[in-house]
Each structure stands twice: as C-alpha cells, then as structure tokens.
N, C-alpha and C positions, 0 to 999 in steps of 0.2 A: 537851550538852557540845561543845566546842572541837575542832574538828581539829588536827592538828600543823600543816597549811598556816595554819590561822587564828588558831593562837596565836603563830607566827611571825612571822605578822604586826603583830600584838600586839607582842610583841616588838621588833620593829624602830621603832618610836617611844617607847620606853621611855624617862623621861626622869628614872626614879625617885631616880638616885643619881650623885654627878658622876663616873662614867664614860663616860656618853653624850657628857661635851664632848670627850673626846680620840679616840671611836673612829671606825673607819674602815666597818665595818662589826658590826652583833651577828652573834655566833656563836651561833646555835641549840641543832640539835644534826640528825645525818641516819645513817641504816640502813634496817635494815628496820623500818617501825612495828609491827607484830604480833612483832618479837623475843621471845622470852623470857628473854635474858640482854641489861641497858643499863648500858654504861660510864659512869661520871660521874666528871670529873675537877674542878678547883677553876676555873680560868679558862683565856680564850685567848691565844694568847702572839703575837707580831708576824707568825709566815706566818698563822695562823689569823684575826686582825683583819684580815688586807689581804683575803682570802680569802672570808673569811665561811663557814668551813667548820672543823670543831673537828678538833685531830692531826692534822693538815696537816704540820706541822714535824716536827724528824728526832726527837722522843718518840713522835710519832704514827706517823710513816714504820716505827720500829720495831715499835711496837706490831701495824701491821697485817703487816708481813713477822714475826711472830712467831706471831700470830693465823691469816696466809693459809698457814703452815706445818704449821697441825693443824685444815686447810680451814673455818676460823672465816671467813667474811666481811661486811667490814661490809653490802653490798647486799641479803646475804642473812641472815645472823644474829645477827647483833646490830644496838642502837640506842647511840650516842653522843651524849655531849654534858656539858655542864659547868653547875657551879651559875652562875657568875657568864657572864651573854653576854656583855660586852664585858671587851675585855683592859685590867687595870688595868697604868697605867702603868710601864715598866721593867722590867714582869713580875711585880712583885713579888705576894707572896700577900694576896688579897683581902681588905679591911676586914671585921671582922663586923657593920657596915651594908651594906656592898656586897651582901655575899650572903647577906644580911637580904633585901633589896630585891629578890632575882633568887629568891629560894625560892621563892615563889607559885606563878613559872612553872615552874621544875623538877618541883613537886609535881604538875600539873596535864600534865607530860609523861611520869611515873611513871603518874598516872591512864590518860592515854590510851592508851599501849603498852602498861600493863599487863604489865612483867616479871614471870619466875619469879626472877628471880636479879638482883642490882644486884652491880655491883663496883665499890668507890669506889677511886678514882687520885687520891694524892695528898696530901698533909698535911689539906689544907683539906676533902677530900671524906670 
C-alpha cells in the first residue's frame, strides 16, 4: 500500500478532471497520519490553492482556534483533508465528476490513517 507522502505525490499530477487546468497547487490533505479522528471537507478555496495546504483560510483559521481551544491539534490529532484536491473555480461546490475523480484518492487516505471517527464538513462532504 501507498504512503501519504506517495499518494501525494500521486496526487499532484492528477490530470483526471478539468480542475487540474486552473490550479495552482493540489490540496492533499496534512496532521497527524495515525489520527483517529480525519476531517473531510468538499474542496480548496483560494488561500488553500495558492498554499497547497487544506483550511488555511479564515473557515480553517476558525476551525483550528476552535479545535486548539479543547487541545485538539492538527500536528497531533487529527488528519485533514478534502474530497476534491484542487480548488474548483470561484469556489463554487464541486461537480459530481469532480469528486467522482478525486474519491479513489480520499478512499485510499481513509485506508492509510485508518480513522476511528471521520467528520464530514460541508454540504458536499
């Protein structure tokens, strides 16, 4: 099986669906990989594309000042990350080919953390 570093990698040439033409970089997803609790939201939004890092922006910003407030952290417990890696255009919520296209990968970073708990964020999640 795959590591997180080498399905990332994976990942970052992904050319499955046309959101590869507009982005800047794939959003993965990053914590701890042995978490037993992994956030999954729907997609990345513009700080998170320029970044290449997922809830970077002020929903993320919240989530971890809400999170680091009942000593949840991302470095240490939990993993993050979104169905769709790259940010579909204007933000808007992701096609259901888009993240048709980007399930494979999520399922296969489900497999390798191996959460006790998933919380889905988000309409699409």
């Amino acid at each position: 099986m795959l590591r997180l570093d080498e399905l990332s990698g994976v990942v970052s040439g992904c050319i499955k669906c046309r959101l590869h033409h507009s982005r800047t970089n794939t959003v993965f997803g990053e914590g701890n990989p042995n978490a037993k609790v992994m956030f999954i939201g729907e997609a990345p939004g513009a700080d998170e594309d320029r970044q290449g890092r997922p809830f970077v922006g002020k929903a993320g910003q919240l989530l971890d000042k809400a999170l680091n407030a009942l000593n949840f952290y991302r470095d240490k417990n939990y993993y993050i990350c979104n169905i769709c890696k790259c940010r579909p255009e204007n933000n808007r919520f992701p096609s259901d080919d888009e993240a048709e296209a980007c399930l494979p990968y999520l399922r296969k970073q489900v497999l390798i953390v191996k959460p006790q708990i998933i919380v889905c964020l988000g309409a699409t999640s």
